[in-house]
Biopython code that builds the backbone (N, CA, C, O; Angstrom):
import numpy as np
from Bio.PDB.StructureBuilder import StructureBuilder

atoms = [
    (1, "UNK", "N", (-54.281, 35.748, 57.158)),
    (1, "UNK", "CA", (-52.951, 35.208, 56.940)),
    (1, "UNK", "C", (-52.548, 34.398, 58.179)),
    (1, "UNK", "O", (-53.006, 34.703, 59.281)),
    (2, "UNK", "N", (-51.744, 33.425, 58.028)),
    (2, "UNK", "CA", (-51.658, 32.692, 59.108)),
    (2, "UNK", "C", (-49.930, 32.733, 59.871)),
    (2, "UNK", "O", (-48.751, 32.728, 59.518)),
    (3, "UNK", "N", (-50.711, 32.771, 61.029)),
    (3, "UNK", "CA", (-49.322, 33.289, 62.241)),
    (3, "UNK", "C", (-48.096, 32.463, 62.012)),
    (3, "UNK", "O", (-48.115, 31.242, 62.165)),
    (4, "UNK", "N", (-46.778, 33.285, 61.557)),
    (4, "UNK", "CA", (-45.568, 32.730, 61.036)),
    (4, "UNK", "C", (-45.389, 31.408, 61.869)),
    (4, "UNK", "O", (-46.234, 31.187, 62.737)),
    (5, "UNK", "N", (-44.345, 30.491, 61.680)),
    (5, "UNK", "CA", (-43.828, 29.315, 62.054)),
    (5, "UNK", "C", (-42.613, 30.011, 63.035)),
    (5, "UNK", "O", (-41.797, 30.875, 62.714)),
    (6, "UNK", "N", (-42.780, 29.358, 64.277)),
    (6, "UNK", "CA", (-42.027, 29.743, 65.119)),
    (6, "UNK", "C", (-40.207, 29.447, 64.942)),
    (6, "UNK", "O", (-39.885, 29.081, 63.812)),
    (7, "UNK", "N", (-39.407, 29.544, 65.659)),
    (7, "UNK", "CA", (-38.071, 29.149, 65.331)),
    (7, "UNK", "C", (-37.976, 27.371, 66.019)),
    (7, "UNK", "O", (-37.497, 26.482, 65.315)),
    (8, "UNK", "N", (-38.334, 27.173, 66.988)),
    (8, "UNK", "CA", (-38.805, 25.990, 67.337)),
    (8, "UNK", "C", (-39.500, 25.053, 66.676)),
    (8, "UNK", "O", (-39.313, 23.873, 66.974)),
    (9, "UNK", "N", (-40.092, 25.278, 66.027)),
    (9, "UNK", "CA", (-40.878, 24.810, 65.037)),
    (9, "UNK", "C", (-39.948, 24.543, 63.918)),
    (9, "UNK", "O", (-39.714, 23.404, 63.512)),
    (10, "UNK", "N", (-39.505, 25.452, 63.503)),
    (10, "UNK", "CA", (-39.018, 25.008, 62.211)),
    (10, "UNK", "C", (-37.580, 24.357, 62.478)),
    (10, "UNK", "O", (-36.785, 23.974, 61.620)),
    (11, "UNK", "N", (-37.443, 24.324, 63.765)),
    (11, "UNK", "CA", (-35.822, 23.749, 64.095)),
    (11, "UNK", "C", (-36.517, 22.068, 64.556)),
    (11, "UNK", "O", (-35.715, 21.135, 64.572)),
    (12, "UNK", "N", (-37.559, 21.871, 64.804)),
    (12, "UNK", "CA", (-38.436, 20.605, 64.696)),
    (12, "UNK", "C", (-38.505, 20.177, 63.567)),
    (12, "UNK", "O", (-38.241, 18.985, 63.411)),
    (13, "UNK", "N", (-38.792, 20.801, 62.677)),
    (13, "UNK", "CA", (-39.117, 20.185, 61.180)),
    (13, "UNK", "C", (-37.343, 19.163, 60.963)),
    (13, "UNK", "O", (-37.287, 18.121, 60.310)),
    (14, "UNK", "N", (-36.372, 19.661, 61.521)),
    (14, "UNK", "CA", (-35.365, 19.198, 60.707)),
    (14, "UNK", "C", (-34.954, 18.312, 61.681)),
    (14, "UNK", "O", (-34.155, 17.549, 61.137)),
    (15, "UNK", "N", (-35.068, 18.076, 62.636)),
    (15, "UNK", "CA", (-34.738, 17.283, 64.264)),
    (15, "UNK", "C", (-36.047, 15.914, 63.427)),
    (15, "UNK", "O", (-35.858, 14.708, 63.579)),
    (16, "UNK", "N", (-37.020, 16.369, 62.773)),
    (16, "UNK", "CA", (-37.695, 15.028, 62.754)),
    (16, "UNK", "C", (-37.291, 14.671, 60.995)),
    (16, "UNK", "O", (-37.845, 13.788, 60.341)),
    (17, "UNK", "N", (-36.384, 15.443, 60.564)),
    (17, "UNK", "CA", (-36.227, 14.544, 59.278)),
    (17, "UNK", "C", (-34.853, 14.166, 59.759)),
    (17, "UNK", "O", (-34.478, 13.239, 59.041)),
    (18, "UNK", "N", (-33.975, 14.451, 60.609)),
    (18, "UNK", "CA", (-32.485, 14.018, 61.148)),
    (18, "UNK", "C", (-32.946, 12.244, 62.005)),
    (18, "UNK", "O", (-32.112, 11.401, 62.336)),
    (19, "UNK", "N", (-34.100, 12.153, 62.129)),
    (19, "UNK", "CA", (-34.834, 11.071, 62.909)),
    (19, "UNK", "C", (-35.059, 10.140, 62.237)),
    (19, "UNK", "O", (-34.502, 9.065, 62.461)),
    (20, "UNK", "N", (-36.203, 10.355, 60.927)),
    (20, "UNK", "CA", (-36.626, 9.690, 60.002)),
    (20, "UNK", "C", (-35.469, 8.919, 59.029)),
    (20, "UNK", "O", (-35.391, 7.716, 58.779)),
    (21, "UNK", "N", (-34.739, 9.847, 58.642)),
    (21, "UNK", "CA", (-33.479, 9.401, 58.216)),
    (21, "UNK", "C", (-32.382, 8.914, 59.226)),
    (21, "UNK", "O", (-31.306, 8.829, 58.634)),
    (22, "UNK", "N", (-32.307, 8.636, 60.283)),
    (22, "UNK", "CA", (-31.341, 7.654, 61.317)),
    (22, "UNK", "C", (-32.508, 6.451, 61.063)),
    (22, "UNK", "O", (-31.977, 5.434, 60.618)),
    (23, "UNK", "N", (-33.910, 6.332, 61.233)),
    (23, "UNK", "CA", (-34.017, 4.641, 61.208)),
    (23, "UNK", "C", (-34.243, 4.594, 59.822)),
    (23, "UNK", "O", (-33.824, 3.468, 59.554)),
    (24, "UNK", "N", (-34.705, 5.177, 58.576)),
    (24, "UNK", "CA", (-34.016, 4.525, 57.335)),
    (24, "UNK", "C", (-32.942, 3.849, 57.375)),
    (24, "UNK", "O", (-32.689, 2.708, 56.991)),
    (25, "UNK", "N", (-32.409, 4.527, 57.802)),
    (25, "UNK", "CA", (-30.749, 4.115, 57.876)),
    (25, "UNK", "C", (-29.874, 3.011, 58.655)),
    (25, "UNK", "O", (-28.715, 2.671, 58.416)),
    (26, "UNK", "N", (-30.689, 2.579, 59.584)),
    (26, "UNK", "CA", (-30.853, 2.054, 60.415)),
    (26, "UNK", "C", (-31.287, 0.857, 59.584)),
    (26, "UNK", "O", (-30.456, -0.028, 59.382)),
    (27, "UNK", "N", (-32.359, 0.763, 59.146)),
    (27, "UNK", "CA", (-32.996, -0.671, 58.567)),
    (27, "UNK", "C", (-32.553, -0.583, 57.586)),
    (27, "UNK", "O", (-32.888, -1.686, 57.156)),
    (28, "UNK", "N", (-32.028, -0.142, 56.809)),
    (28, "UNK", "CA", (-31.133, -0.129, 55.609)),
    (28, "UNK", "C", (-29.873, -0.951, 55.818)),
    (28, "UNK", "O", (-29.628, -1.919, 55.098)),
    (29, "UNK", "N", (-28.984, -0.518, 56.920)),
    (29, "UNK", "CA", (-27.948, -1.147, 57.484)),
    (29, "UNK", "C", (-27.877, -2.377, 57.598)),
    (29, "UNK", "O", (-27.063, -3.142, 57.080)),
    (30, "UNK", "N", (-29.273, -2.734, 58.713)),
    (30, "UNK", "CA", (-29.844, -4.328, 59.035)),
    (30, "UNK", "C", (-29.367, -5.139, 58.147)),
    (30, "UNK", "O", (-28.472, -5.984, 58.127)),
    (31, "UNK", "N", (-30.574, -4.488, 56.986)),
    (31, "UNK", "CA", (-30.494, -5.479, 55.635)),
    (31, "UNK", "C", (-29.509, -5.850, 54.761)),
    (31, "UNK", "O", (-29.430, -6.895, 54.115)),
    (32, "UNK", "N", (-28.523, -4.616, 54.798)),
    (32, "UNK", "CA", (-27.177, -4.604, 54.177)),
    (32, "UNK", "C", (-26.287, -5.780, 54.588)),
    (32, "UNK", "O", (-25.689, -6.593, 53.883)),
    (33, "UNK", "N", (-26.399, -5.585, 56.629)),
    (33, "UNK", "CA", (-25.655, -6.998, 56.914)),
    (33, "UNK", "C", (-26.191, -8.088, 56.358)),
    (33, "UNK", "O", (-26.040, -8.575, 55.237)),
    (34, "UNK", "N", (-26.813, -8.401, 57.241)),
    (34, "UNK", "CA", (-27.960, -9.740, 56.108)),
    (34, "UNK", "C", (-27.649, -10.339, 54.723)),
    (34, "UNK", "O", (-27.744, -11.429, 54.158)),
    (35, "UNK", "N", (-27.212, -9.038, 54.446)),
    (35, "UNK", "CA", (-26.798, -9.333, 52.939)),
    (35, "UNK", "C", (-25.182, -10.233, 53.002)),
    (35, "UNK", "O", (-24.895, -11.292, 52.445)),
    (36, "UNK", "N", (-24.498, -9.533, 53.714)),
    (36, "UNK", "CA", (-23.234, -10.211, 54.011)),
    (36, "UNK", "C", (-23.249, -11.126, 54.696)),
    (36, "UNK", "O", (-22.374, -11.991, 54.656)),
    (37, "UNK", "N", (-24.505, -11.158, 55.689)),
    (37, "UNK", "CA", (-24.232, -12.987, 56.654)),
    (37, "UNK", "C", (-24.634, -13.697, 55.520)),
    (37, "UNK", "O", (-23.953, -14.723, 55.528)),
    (38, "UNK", "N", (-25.554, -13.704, 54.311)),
    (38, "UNK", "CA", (-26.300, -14.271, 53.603)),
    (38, "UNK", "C", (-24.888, -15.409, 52.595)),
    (38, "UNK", "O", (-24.879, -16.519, 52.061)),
    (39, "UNK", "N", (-23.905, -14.286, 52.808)),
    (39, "UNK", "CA", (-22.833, -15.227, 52.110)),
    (39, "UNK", "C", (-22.136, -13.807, 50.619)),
    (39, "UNK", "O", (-21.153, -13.954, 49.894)),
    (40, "UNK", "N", (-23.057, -12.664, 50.656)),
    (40, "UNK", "CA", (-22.449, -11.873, 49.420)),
    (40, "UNK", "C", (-21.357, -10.988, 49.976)),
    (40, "UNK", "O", (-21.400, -10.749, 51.183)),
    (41, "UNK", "N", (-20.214, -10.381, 49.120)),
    (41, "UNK", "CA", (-19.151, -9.983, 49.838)),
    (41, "UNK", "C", (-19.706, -8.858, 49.379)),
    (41, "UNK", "O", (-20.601, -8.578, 48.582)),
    (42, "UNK", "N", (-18.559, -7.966, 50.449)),
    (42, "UNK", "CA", (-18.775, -6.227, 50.820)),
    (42, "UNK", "C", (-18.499, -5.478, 49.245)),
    (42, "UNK", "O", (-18.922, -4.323, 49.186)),
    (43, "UNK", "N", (-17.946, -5.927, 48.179)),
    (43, "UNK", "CA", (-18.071, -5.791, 47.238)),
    (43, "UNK", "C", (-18.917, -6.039, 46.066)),
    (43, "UNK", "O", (-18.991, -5.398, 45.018)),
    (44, "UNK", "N", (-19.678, -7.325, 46.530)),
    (44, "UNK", "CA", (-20.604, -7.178, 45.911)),
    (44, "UNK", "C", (-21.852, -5.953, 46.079)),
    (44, "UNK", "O", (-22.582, -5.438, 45.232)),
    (45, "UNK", "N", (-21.757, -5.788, 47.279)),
    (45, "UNK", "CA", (-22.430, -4.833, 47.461)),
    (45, "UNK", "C", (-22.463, -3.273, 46.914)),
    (45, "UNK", "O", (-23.461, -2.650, 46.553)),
    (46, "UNK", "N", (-20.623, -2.660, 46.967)),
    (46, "UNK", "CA", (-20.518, -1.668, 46.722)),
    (46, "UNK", "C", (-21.323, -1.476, 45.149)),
    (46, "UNK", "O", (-22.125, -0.577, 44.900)),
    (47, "UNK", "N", (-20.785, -2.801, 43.972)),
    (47, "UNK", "CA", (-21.465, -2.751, 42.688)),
    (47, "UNK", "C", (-22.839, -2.969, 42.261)),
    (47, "UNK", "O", (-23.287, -2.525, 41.204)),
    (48, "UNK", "N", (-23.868, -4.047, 43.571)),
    (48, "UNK", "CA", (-25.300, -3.808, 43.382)),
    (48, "UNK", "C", (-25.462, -2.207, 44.216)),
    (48, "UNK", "O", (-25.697, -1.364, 43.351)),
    (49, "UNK", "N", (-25.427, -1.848, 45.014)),
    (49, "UNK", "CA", (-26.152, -0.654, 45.635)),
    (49, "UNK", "C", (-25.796, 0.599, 44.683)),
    (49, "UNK", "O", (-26.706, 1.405, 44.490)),
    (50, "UNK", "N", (-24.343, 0.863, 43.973)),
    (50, "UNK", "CA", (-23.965, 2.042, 43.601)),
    (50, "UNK", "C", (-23.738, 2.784, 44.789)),
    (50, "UNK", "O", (-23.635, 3.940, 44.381)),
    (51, "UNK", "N", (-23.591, 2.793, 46.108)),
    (51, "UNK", "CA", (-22.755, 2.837, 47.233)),
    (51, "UNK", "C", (-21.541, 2.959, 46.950)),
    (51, "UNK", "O", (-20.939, 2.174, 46.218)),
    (52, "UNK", "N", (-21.013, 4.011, 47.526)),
    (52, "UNK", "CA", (-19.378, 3.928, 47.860)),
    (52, "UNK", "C", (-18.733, 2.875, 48.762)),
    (52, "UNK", "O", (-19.365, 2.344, 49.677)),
    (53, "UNK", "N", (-17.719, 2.645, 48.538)),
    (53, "UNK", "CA", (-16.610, 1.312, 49.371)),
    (53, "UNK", "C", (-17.502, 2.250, 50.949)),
    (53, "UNK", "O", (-18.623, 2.148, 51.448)),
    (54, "UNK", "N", (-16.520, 2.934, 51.204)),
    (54, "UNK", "CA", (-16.872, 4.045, 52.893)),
    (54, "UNK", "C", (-18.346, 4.169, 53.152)),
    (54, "UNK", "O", (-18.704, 4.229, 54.328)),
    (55, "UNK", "N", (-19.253, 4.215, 52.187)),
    (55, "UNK", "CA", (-20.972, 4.223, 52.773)),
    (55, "UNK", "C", (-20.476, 2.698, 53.482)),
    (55, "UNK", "O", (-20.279, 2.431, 54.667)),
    (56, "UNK", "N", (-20.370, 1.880, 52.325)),
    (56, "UNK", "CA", (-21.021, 0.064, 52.851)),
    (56, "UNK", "C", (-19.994, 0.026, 54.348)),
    (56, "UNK", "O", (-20.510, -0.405, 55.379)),
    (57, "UNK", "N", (-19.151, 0.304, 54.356)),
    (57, "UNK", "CA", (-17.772, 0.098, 55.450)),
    (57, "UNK", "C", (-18.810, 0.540, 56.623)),
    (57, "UNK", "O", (-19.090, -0.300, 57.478)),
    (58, "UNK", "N", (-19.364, 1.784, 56.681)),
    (58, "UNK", "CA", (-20.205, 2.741, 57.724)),
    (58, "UNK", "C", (-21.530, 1.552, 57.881)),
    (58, "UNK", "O", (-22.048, 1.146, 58.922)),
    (59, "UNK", "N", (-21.766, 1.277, 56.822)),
    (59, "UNK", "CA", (-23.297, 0.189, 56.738)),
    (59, "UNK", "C", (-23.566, -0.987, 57.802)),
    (59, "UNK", "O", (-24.514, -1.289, 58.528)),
    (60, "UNK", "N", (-22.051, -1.605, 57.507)),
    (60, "UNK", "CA", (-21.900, -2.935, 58.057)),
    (60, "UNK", "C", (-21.127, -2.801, 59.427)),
    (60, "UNK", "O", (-20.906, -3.802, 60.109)),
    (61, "UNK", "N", (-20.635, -1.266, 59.897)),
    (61, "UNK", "CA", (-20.172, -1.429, 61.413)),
    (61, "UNK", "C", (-20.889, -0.854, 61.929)),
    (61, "UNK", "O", (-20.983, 0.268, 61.430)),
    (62, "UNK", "N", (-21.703, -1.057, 62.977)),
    (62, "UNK", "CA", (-22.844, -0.237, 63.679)),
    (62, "UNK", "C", (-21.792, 1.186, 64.605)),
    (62, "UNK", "O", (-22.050, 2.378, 64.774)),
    (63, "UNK", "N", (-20.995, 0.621, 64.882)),
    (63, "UNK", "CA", (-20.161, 1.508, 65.893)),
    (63, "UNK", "C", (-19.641, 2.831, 64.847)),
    (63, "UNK", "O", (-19.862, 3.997, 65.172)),
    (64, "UNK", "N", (-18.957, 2.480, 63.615)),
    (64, "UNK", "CA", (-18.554, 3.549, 62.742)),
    (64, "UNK", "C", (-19.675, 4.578, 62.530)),
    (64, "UNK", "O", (-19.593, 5.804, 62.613)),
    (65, "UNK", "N", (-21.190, 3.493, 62.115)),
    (65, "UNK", "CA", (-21.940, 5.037, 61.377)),
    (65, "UNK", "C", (-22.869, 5.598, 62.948)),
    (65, "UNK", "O", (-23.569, 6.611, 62.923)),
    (66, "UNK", "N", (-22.717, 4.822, 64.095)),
    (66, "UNK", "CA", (-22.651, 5.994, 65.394)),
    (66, "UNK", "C", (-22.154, 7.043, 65.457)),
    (66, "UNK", "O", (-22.732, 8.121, 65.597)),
    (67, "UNK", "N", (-20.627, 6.773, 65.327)),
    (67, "UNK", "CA", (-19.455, 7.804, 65.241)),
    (67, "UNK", "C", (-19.817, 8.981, 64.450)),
    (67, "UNK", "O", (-19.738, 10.087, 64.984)),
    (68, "UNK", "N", (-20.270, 8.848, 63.036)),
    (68, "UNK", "CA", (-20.140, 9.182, 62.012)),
    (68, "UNK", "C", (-21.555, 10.289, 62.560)),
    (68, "UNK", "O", (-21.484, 11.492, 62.810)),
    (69, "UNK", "N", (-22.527, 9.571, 62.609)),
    (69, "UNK", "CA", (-23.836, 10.115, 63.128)),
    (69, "UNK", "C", (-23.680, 11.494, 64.268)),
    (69, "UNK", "O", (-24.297, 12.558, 64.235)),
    (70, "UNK", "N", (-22.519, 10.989, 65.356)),
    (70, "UNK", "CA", (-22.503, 11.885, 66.718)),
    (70, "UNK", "C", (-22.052, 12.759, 65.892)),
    (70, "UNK", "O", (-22.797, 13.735, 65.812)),
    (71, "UNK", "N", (-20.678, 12.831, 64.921)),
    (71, "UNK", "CA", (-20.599, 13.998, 64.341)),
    (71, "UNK", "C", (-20.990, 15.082, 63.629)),
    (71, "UNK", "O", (-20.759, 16.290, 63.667)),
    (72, "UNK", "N", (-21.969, 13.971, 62.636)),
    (72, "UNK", "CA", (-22.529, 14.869, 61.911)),
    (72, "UNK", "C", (-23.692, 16.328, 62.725)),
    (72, "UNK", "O", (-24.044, 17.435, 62.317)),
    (73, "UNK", "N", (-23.962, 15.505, 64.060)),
    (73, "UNK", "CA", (-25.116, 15.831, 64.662)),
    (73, "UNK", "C", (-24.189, 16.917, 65.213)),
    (73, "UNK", "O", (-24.737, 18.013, 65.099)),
    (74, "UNK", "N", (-23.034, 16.992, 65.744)),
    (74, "UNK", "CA", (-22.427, 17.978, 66.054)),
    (74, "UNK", "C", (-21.801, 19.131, 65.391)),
    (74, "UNK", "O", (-21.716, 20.232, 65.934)),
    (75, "UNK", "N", (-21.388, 18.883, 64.275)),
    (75, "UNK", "CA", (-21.275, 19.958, 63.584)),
    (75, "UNK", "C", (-22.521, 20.846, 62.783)),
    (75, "UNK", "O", (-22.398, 21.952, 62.256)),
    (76, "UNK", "N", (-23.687, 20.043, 62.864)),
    (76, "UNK", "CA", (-25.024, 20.418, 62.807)),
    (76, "UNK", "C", (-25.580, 21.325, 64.194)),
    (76, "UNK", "O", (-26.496, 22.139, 64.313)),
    (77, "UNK", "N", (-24.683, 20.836, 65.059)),
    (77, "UNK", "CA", (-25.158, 22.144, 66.256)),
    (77, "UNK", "C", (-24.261, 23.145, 66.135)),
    (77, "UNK", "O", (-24.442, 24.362, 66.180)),
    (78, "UNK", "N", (-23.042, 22.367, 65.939)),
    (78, "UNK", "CA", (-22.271, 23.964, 65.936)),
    (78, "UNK", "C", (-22.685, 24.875, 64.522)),
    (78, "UNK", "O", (-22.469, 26.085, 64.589)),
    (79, "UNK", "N", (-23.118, 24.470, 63.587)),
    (79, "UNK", "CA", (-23.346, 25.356, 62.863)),
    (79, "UNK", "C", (-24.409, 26.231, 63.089)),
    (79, "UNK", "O", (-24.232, 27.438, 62.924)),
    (80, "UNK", "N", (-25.894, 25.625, 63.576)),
    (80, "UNK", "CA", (-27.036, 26.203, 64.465)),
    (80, "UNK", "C", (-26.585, 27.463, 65.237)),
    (80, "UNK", "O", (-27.083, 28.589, 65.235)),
    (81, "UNK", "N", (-25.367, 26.914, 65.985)),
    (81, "UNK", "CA", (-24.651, 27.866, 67.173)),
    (81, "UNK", "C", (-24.324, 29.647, 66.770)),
    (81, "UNK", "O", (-24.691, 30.781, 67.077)),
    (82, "UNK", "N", (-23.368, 28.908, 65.868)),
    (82, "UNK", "CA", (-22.640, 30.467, 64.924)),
    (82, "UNK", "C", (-23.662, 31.174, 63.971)),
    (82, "UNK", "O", (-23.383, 32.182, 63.322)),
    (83, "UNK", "N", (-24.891, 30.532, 63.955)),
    (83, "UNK", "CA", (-25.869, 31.190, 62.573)),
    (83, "UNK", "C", (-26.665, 32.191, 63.820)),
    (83, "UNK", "O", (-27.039, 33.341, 63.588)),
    (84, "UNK", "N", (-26.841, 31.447, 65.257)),
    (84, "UNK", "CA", (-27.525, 31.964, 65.690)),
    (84, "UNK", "C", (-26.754, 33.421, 66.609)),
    (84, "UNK", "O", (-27.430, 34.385, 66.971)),
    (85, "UNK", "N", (-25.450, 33.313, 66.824)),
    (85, "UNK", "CA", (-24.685, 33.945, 67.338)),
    (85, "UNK", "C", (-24.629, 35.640, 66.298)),
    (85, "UNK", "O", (-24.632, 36.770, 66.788)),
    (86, "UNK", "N", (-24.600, 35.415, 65.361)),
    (86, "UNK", "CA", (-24.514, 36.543, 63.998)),
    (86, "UNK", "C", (-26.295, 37.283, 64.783)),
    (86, "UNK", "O", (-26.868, 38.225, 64.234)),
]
sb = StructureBuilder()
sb.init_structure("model")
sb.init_model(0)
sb.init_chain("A")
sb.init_seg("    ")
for serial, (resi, resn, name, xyz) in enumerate(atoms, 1):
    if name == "N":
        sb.init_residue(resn, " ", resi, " ")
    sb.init_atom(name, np.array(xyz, "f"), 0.0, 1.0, " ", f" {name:<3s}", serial, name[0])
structure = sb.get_structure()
C-alpha cells in the first residue's frame, strides 16, 4: 500500500490549481480586452461569453480582478487557518 499523501502535499495540489487557474485567467482577460480594443462593447461581450456584467467588469480591469484575487486568496487562508485550528 502506498505511504499516505502528506498535508503539504495535498495543500500543493490546490496552491497549483489556484495557479493554473490565475494564468487561465489571466489570458482569458488579455483576450477579452482585445476584444474591446478590437471595437466590440462590454456588452457585447456579457451576451457572446454568457459571463455576468461583474465577471467582464473584473475581466477588463486588471487592478479589480487583483483585488478580487488578493481576497479570494485570503479568505482561502483564513479558512485553512480555522480548519486547522479545530
Amino acid at each position: 500500500m502506498p505511504e499516505p499523501m502528506s498535508d503539504s502535499e495535498i495543500r500543493q495540489i490546490i496552491a497549483d490549481y489556484d495557479d493554473d487557474l490565475d494564468k487561465a485567467m489571466q489570458r482569458r482577460d488579455e483576450r477579452l480586452r482585445a476584444a474591446i480594443a478590437s471595437g466590440r462593447r462590454q456588452a457585447d461581450l456579457v451576451r457572446i461569453t454568457g459571463m455576468s456584467r461583474e465577471a467582464i467588469r473584473q475581466a477588463l480591469n486588471p487592478e479589480i480582478r487583483e483585488a478580487v484575487r488578493v481576497a479570494r486568496a485570503a479568505k482561502r487562508a483564513g479558512q485553512n487557518r480555522s480548519v486547522a485550528d479545530e
